[in-house]
C-alpha positions as CSV (number, residue, x, y, z in Angstrom):
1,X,-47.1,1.9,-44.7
2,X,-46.7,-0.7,-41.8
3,X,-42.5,-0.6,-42.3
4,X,-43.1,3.5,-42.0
5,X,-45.1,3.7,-38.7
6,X,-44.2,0.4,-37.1
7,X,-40.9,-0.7,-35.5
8,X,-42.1,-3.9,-36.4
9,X,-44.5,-6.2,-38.0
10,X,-47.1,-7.3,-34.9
11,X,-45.7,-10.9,-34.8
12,X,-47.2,-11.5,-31.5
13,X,-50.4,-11.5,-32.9
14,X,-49.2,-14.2,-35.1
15,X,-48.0,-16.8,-32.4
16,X,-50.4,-17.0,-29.8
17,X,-49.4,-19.6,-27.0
18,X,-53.0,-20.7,-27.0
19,X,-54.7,-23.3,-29.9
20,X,-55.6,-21.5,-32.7
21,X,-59.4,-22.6,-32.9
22,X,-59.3,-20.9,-29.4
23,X,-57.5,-17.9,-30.3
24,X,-59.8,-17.2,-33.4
25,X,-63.2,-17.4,-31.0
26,X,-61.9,-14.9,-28.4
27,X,-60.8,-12.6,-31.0
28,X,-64.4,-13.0,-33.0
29,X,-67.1,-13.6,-30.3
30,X,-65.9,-10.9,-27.6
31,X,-67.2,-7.9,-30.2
32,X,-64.9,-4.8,-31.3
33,X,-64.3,-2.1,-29.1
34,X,-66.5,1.4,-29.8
35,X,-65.2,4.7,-30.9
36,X,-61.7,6.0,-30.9
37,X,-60.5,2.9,-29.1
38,X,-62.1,0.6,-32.4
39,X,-60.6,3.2,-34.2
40,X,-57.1,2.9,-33.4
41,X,-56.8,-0.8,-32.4
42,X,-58.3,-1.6,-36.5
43,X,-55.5,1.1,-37.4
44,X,-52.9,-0.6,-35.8
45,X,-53.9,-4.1,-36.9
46,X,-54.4,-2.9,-40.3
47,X,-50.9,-1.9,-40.4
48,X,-49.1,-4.6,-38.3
49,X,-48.4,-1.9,-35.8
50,X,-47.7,-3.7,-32.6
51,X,-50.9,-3.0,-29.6
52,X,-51.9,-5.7,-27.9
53,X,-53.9,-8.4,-29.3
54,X,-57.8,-8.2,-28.7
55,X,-57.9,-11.4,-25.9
56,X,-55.4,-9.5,-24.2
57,X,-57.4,-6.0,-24.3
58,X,-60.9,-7.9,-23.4
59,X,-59.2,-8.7,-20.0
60,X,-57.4,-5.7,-19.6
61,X,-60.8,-3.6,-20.2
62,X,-63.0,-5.9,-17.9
63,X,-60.2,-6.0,-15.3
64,X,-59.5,-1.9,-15.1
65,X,-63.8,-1.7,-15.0
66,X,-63.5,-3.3,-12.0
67,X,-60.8,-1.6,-10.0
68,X,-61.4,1.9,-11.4
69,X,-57.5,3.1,-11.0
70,X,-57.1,6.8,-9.8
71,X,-53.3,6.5,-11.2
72,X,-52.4,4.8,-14.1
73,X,-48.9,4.3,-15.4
74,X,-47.7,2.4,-18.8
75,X,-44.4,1.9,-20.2
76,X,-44.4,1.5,-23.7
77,X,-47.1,4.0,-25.7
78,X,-46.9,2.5,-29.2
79,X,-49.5,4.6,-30.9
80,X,-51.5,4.9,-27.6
81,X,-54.2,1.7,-28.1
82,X,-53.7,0.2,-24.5
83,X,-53.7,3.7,-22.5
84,X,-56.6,5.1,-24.5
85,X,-58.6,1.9,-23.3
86,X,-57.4,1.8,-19.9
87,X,-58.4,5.5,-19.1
88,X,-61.5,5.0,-19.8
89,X,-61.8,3.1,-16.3
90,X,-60.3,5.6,-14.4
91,X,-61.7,7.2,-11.7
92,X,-63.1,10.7,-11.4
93,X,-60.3,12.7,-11.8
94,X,-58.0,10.3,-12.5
95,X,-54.9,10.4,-14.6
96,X,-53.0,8.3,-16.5
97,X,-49.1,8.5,-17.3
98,X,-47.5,6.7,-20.1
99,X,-44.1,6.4,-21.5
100,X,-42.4,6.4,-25.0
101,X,-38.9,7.2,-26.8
102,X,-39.7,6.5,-30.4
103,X,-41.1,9.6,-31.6
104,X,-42.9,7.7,-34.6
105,X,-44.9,6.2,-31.9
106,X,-45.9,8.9,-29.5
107,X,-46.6,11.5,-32.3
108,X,-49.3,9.4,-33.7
109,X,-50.3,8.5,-30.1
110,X,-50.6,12.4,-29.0
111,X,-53.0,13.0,-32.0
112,X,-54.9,9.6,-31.0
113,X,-55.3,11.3,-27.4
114,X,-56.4,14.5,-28.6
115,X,-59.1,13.2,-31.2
116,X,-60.6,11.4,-28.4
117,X,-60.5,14.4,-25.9
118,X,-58.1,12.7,-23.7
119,X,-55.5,15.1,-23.1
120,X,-56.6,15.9,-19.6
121,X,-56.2,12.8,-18.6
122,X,-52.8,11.4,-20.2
123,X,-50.2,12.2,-19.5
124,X,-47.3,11.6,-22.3
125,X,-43.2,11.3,-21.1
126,X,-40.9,11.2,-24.3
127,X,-38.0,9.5,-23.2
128,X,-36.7,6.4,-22.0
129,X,-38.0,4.2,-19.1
130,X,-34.8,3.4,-17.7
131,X,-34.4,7.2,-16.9
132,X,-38.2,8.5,-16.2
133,X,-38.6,5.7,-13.5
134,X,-36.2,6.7,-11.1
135,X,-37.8,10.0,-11.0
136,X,-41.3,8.7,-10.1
137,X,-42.9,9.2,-6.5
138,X,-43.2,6.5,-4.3
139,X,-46.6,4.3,-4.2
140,X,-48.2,6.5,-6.8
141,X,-50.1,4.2,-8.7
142,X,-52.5,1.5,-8.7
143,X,-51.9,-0.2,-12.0
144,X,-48.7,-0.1,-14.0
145,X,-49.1,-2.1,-17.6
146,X,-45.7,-2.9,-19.3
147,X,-45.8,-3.3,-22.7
148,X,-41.9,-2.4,-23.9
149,X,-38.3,-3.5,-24.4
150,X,-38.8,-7.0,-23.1
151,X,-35.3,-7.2,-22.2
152,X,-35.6,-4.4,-19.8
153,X,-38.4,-5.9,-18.3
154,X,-36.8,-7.2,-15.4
155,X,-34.7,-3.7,-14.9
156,X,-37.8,-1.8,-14.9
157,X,-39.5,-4.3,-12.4
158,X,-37.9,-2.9,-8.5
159,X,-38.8,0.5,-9.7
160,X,-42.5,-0.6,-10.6
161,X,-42.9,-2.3,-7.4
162,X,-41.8,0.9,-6.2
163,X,-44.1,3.3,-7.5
164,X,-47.0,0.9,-7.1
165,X,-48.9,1.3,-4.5
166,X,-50.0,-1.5,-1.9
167,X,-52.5,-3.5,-3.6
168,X,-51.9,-2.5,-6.7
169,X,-50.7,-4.7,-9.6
170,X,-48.6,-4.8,-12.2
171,X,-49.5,-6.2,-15.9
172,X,-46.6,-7.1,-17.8
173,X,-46.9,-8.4,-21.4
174,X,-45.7,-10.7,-24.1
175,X,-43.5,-13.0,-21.3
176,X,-43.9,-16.1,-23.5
177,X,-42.2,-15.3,-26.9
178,X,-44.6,-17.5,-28.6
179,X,-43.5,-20.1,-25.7
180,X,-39.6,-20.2,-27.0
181,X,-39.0,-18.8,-23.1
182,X,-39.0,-22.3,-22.4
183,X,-36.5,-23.5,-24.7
184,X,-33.0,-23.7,-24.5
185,X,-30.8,-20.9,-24.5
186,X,-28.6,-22.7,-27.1
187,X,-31.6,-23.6,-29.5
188,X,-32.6,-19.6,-29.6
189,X,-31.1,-17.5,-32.1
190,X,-28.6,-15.4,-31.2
191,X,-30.1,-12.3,-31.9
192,X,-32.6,-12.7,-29.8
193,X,-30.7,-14.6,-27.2
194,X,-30.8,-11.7,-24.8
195,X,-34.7,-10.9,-24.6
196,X,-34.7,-15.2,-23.7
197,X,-32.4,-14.5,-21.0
198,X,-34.0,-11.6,-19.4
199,X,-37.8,-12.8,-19.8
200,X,-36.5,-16.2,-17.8
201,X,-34.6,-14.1,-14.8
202,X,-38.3,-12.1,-14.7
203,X,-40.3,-15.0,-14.8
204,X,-37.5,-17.1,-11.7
205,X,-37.5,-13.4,-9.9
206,X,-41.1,-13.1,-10.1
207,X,-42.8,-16.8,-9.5
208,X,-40.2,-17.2,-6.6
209,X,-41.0,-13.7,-5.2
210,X,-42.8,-14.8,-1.1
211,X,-43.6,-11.1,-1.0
212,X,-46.0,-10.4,-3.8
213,X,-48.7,-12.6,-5.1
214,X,-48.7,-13.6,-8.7
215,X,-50.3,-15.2,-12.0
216,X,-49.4,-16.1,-15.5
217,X,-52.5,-15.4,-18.0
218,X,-52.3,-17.3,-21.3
219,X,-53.8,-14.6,-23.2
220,X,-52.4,-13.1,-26.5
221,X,-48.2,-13.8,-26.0
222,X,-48.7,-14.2,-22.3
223,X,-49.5,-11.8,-19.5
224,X,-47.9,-12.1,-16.5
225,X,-49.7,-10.3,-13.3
226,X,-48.2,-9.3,-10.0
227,X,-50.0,-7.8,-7.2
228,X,-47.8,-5.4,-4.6
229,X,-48.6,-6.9,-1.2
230,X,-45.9,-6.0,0.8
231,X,-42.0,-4.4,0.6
232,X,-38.9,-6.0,0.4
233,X,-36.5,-5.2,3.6
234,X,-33.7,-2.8,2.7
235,X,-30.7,-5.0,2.8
């Protein structure tokens, strides 16, 4: 079942860059979440379907309860987990936008929206990032969650900036690759070789960034958080 509805086993979930002992008490004293978010997130883990893992949610859920997003938009849909939790925070009459080109995923994800009522306020764009970003208006959003190619990461990033709006931030996740970001190109396996690459120009383009302010949040396979506070000249 997991090899059918799954790209992938969940091996993030598996390599957590924090101890174990730790890991295991987040994941067991911060309780389950209610309803249809429960419901899909023990789906998903059930099968080894890759959301993110329950650390990472807690934060994202008591984060988004604070800031109350009107617009919401998330790259990477999966079976719709993260967005169904994160538009729960939004404000009245708020929306959320979210985007997906494996139609495995967002089928399952487009039934999890509709069981839970939510197709008001998601929005669902079948295609890929790379071409649905351009086409975004300017400083629409207040958070933008990544949670996709993690090679792309780093192509997607001016055109997030872009769309966010000032003060808003930017969630990406899984920068870490269980921590092998910080090894050696040479001592990385080859087929992974390029996702190394990439994550390291984000993390160099990001931590050296004077414009915006960021923070990298050992949670689940690392989080890495940017918040818009001002715009790159033209040139």
């Amino acid at each position: 079942m997991a090899q059918e509805e799954g790209r992938k086993l969940n091996e993030m979930m598996d390599r957590p860059i924090v101890m174990a002992k730790v890991v295991d008490y987040m994941r067991e004293a911060q309780g389950k979440f209610p309803g249809g978010v429960g419901e899909i997130q023990a789906y998903a883990n059930e099968r080894g379907i890759p959301v993110i893992p329950h650390e990472t949610a807690k934060f994202i859920d008591w984060l988004l309860a604070i800031i109350q997003p009107e617009q919401i938009l998330e790259i990477g849909t999966a079976i719709g987990f993260s967005a169904s939790l994160m538009a729960q925070h939004l404000a009245e009459g708020g929306h959320l936008t979210t985007i997906d080109r494996y139609e495995q995923m967002y089928t399952r994800a487009k039934e999890n929206f509709q069981k839970q009522g939510l197709d008001e306020q998601i929005t669902l764009l079948e295609g890929d990032a790379k071409d649905i970003l351009p086409t975004l208006p300017d400083a629409h959003y207040d958070v933008i969650f990544m949670d996709s190619a993690k090679a792309k990461y780093i192509e997607f990033l001016p055109d997030c900036l872009r769309v966010l709006k000032m003060g808003g931030i930017v969630m990406i996740d899984d920068i870490f690759q269980g921590g092998t970001v910080l090894d050696d190109e040479a001592d990385i396996p080859k087929r992974v070789r390029k996702i190394h690459r990439k994550l390291n120009e984000l993390l160099d383009t990001v931590l050296a960034d004077e414009v915006n302010r960021s923070a990298l949040i050992p949670l689940g396979d690392g989080l890495l958080v940017i918040r818009k506070e001002g715009d790159y000249d033209e040139d």
